[in-house]
N, C-alpha and C positions, 0 to 999 in steps of 0.2 A: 646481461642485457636482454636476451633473449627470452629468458623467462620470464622478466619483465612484462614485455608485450603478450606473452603466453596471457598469464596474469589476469594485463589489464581487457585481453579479451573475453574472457570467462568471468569477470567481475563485470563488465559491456554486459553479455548477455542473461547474465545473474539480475540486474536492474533493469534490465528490461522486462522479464519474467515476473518480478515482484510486485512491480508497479503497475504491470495489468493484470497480474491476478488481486492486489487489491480494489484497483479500479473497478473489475467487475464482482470482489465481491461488493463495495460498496454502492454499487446501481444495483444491485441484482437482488440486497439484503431485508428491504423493507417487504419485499413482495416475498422472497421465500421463509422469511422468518413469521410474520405476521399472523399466520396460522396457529402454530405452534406459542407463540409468545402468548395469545387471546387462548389459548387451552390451559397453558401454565400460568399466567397469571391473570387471569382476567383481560377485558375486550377494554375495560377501562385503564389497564398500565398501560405504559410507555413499551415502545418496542423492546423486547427480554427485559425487561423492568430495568432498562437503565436511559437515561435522559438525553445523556451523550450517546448512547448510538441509535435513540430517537433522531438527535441533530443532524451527524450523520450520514447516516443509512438513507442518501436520499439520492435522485439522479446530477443535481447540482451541485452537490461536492464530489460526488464521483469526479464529473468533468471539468471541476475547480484542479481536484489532486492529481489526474490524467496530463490538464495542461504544466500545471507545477514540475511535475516528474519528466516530462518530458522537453520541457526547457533545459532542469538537471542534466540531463543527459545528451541533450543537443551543448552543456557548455563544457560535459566531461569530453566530448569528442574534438572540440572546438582547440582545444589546449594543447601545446605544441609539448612542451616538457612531459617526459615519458613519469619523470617522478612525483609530478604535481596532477598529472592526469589519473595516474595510481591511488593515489593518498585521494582525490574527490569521488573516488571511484567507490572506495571502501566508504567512505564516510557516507556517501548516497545510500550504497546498500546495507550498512548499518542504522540509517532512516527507517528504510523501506522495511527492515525485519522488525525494527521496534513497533513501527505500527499497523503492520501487520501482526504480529502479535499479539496486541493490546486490541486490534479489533477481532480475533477468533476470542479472547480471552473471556470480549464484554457479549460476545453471542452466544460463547458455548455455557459459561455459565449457569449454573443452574439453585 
């Protein structure tokens, strides 16, 4: 039981981490990419030529997936059962790495 709570606070602060390092890469990505993107493909593509992370890569999903992620985690804390707070806990941070991943994936891209 105890490693339990171990656990679910290292997977607590593992979501937390995740979700504001996406959040600021996705405020932060149109501006630092956009350079580079207009070097390699042209001023006329799409941010790193892809469409979706034109969408995005912008301040208003930033603070769309910020609030999302943080409701997330305002209802894993909320939940009284140590084993159902665990299993949404993983399930969050298996979220937050898929898309985290799938956004360095669509920037670094080349």
């Amino acid at each position: 039981m105890r490693y339990l709570k171990f656990l679910n606070v290292v997977f607590t602060i593992l979501q937390i981490l995740f979700f504001i390092g996406i959040t600021a890469q996705l405020y932060f990505a149109h501006s630092s990419f956009s350079q580079l993107s207009d070097s390699l493909y042209g001023s006329d593509s799409p941010l790193m030529n892809s469409y979706l992370v034109e969408y995005i890569a912008n301040k208003f999903i930033a603070i769309v997936f910020f609030i999302l992620s943080s409701f997330g985690l305002y209802k894993t804390l909320i939940i009284n059962n140590l084993n159902n707070k665990l299993l949404l806990n993983i399930a969050l941070n298996l979220i937050h790495i898929f898309i985290g991943a799938v956004l360095i994936m669509l920037l670094y891209k080349q």
